[in-house]
C-alpha positions in Angstrom: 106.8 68.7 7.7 103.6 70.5 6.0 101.7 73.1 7.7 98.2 73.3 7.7 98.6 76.5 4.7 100.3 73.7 2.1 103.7 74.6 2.8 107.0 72.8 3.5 108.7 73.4 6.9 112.0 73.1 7.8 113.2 74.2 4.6 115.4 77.0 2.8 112.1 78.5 0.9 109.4 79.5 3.4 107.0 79.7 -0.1 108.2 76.2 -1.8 105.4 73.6 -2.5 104.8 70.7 0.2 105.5 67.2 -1.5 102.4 65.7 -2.8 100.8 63.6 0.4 98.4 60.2 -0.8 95.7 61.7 -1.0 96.7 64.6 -3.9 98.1 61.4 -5.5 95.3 59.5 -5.3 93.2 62.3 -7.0 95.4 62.6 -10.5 94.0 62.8 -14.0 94.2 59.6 -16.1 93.8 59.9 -20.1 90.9 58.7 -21.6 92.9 55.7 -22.9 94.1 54.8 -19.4 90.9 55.4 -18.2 89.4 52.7 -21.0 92.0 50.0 -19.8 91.4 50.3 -16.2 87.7 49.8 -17.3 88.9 46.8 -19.8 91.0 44.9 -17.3 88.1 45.2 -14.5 85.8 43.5 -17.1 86.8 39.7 -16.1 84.6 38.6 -19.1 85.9 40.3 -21.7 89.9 39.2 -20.7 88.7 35.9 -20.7 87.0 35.8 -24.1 90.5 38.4 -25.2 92.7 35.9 -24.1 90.5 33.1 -25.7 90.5 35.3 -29.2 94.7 36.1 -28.8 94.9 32.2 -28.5 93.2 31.6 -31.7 95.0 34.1 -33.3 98.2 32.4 -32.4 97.5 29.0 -33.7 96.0 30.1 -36.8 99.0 32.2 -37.9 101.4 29.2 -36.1 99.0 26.6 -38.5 101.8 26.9 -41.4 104.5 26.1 -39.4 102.6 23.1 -37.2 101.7 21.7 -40.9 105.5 22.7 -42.3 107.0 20.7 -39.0 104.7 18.1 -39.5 102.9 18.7 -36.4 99.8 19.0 -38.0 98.4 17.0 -41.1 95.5 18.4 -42.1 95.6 16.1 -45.8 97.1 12.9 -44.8 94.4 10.2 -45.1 94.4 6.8 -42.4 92.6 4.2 -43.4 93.5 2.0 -40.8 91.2 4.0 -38.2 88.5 3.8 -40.5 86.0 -0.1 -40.4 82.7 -1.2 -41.4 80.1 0.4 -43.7 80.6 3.2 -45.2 83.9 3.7 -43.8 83.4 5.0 -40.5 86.2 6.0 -37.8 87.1 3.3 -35.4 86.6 3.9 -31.8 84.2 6.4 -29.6 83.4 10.1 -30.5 84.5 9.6 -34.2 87.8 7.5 -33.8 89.0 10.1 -30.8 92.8 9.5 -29.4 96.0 10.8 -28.3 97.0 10.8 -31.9 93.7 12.5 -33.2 92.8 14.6 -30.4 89.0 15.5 -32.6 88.7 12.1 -34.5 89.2 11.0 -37.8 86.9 12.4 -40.8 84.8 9.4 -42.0 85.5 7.6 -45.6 89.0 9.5 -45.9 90.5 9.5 -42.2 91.9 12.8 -42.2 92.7 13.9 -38.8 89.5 16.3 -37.9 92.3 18.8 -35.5 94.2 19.3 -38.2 91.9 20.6 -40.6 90.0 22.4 -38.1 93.4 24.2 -37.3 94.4 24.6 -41.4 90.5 26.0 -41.4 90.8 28.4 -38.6 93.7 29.9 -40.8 91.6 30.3 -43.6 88.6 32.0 -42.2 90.5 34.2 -39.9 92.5 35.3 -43.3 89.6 36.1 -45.2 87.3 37.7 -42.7 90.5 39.9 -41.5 91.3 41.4 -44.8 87.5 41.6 -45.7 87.5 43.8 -42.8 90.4 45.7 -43.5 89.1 47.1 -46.7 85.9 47.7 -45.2 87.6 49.7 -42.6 90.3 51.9 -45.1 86.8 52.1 -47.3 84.5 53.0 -45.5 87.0 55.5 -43.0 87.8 57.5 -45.6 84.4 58.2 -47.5 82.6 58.4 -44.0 85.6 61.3 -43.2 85.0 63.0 -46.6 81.2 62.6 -46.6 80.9 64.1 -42.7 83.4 66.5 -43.1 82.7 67.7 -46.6 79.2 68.2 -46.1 76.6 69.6 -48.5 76.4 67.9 -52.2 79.9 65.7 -51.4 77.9 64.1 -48.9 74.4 64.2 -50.4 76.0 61.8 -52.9 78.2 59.9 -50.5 75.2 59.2 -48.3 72.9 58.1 -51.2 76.0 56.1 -52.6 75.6 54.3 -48.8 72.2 53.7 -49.7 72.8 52.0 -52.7 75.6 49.8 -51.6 72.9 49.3 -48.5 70.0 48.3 -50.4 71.8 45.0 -52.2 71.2 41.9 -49.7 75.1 40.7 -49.1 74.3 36.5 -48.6 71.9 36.7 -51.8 74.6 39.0 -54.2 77.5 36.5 -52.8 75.5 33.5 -54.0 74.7 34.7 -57.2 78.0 35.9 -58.4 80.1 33.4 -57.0 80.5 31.2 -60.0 80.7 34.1 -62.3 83.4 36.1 -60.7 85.7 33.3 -59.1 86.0 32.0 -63.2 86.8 35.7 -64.3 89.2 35.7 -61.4 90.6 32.5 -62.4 90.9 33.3 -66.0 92.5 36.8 -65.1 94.9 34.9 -62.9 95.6 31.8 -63.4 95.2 31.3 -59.8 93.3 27.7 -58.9 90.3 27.7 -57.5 90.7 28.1 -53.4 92.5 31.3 -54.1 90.3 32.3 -56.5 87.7 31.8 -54.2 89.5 33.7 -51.4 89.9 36.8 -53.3 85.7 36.8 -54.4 84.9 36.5 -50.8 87.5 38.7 -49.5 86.2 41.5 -52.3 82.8 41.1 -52.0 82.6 40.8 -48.1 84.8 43.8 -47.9 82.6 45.9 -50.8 79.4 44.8 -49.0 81.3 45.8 -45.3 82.1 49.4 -45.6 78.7 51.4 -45.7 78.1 50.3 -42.2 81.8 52.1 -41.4 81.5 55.1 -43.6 77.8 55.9 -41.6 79.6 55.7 -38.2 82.3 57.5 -39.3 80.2 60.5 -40.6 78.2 60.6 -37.7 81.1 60.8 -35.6 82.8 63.5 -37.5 79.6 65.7 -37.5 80.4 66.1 -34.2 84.1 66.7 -34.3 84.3 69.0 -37.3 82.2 71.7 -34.7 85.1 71.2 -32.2 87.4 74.5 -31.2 90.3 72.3 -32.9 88.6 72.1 -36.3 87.7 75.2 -36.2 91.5 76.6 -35.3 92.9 74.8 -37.7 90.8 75.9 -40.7 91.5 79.4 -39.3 95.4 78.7 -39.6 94.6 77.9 -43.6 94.6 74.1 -42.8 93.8 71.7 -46.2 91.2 69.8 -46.4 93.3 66.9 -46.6 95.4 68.0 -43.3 91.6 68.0 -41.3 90.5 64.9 -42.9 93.2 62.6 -41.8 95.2 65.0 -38.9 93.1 66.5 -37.6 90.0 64.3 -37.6 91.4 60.5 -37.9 93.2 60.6 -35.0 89.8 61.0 -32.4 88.0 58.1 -34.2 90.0 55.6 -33.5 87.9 54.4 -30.2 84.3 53.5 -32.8 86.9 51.9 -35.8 88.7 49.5 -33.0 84.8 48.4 -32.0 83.1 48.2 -34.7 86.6 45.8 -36.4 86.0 44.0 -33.2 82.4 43.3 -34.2 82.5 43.0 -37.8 85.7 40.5 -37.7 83.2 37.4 -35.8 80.7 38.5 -38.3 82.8 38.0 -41.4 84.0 34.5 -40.2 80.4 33.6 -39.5 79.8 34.8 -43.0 82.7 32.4 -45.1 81.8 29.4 -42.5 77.9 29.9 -44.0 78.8 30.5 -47.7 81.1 27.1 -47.3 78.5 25.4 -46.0 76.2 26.3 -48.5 78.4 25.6 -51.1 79.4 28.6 -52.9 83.1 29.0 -50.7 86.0 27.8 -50.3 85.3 23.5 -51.2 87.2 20.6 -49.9 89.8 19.0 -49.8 91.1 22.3 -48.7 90.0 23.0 -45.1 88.1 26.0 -43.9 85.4 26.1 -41.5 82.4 26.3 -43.8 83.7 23.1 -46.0 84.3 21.0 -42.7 80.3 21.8 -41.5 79.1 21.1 -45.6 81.2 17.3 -45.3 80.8 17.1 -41.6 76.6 17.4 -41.9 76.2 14.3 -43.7 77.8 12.3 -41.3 75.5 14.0 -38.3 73.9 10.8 -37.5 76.3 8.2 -37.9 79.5 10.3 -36.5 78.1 13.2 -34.2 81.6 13.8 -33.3 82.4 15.1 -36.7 79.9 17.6 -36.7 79.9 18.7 -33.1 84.1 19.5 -32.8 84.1 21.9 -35.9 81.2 23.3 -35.3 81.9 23.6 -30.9 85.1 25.6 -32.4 83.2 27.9 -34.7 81.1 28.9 -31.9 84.3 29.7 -29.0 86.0 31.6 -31.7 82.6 33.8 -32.7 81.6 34.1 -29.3 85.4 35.2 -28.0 85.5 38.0 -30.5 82.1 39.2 -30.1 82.8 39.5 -26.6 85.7 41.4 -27.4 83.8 44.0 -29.2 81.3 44.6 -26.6 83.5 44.6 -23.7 85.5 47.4 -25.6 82.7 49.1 -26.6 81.9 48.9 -23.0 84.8 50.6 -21.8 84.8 53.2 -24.9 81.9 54.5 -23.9 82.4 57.5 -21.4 78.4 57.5 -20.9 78.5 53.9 -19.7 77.3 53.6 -16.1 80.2 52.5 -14.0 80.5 51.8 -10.8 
């Protein structure tokens, strides 16, 4: 029993704490981390497009294996579902069956699912490591640059500028040729990986400003913290601040803006294959599908609308992601 002062009756210590009742439970501090997933998993939009984003995740790193266990066949033409002039897919909505769940591709009959899988591998590979760099880049210059302050970042910040001021589509066009034959003569490599690495370099070069300026801004605020300011007083390094004491409260902005950037980048390789200057058939990738797929727009729809219907779910699921995380990042955000 609990009397009325907060004490327990009825026991050996007159003075001992009453048990907690509901209602003290009910009023207990969560984290800021528990506090962002009760936020998260109250957002029924963003779980959806998660969930949506985890799936394509899975099946692109499964891809390999579906091809390996013959599951998928993303090269194997079929002639026999292809008739009539200029080679077109037998049947409604481009040759669409049990068998080829998206159709056949028109003039080769390779099965549209397959290479839309193999594809999905491809972009999600190169827009994830594009953003990793960007993200290890940009981090650690946006850390020293805050967090250094004075002529360190003077000349960070104008670097930023720099990097800023070249437009990314325009410099990736341009040097495409050039670099994918240096990287291809420094290699030996053939040409898809060749043209994997340019696009994973260059998307990841032209990525990290946008970081580093978060970053700074972020640690602007930190570095004039009590805990900063401790630790230099214990004789802390630099290098102990930068990445111990600092790294650790910024990973909330890095998660958000990957989140963001990731769609971005896979928007990015499906344009430069469509335009050309990316990764080219036969090998499969978003942007090489739409470039094939667009000259068949009138005659097979179908081929066109799959690919690009896929494009869209994936962009749209991660983007989702990012702001529903943002969302419930923010502790400003209006919640009710």
């Amino acid at each position: 029993m609990t009397t009325g002062l907060g004490y327990s009756a009825g026991t050996d210590d007159p003075m001992a704490p009453a048990a907690p009742t509901d209602s003290v439970r009910a009023i207990q501090g969560l984290s800021p981390g528990r506090l962002a997933l009760r936020r998260l998993l109250k957002d029924r939009v963003t779980m959806v497009a998660f969930f949506v984003a985890i799936f394509f995740v899975v099946l692109a790193l499964a891809a390999p294996l579906l091809e390996a266990a013959k599951l998928i066949d993303p090269q194997t033409p079929h002639p026999e579902l292809l008739g009539g002039w200029g080679s077109m897919p037998i049947g409604p909505f481009g040759g669409v069956s049990p068998q080829h769940w998206m159709g056949v591709v028109p003039a080769t009959g390779w099965d549209v699912f397959s290479r839309v899988i193999a594809g999905l591998t491809v972009s999600l590979v190169v827009a994830t490591l594009a953003v990793m760099i960007s993200v290890v880049v940009g981090t650690v210059l946006g850390i020293v640059s805050g967090a250094a302050g004075g002529r360190v970042d003077a000349l960070l910040s104008r670097v930023i500028d720099f990097v800023l001021s070249f437009p990314q589509t325009l410099m990736l066009i341009a040097l495409s040729t050039i670099v994918i034959d240096i990287i291809q003569a420094a290699t030996g490599a053939p040409r898809t990986p060749a043209s994997m690495a340019f696009m994973i370099c260059v998307m990841g070069f032209f990525g990290w400003p946008y970081f580093a300026r978060i970053i700074r801004g972020q640690v602007l605020s930190l570095k004039q913290r009590e805990f900063i300011e401790a630790a230099q007083s214990l004789g802390a390094r630099r290098g102990r601040i930068y990445f111990k004491e600092l790294l650790p409260h910024l990973w909330a902005p890095i998660l958000v803006y990957t989140t963001m950037v990731l769609p971005q980048n896979i928007a990015t390789e499906a344009a430069l294959g469509f335009l050309g200057v990316g990764i080219q058939s036969p090998t499969p990738s978003f942007g090489s599908i739409l470039n094939d797929s667009v000259h068949y727009a009138r005659a097979d729809p179908a081929y066109f609308m799959f690919p690009g219907l896929t494009l869209f779910i994936v962009v749209l699921s991660f983007n989702l992601v990012g702001d529903g995380l943002r969302d419930a990042l923010d502790p400003k955000a209006d919640r009710q």
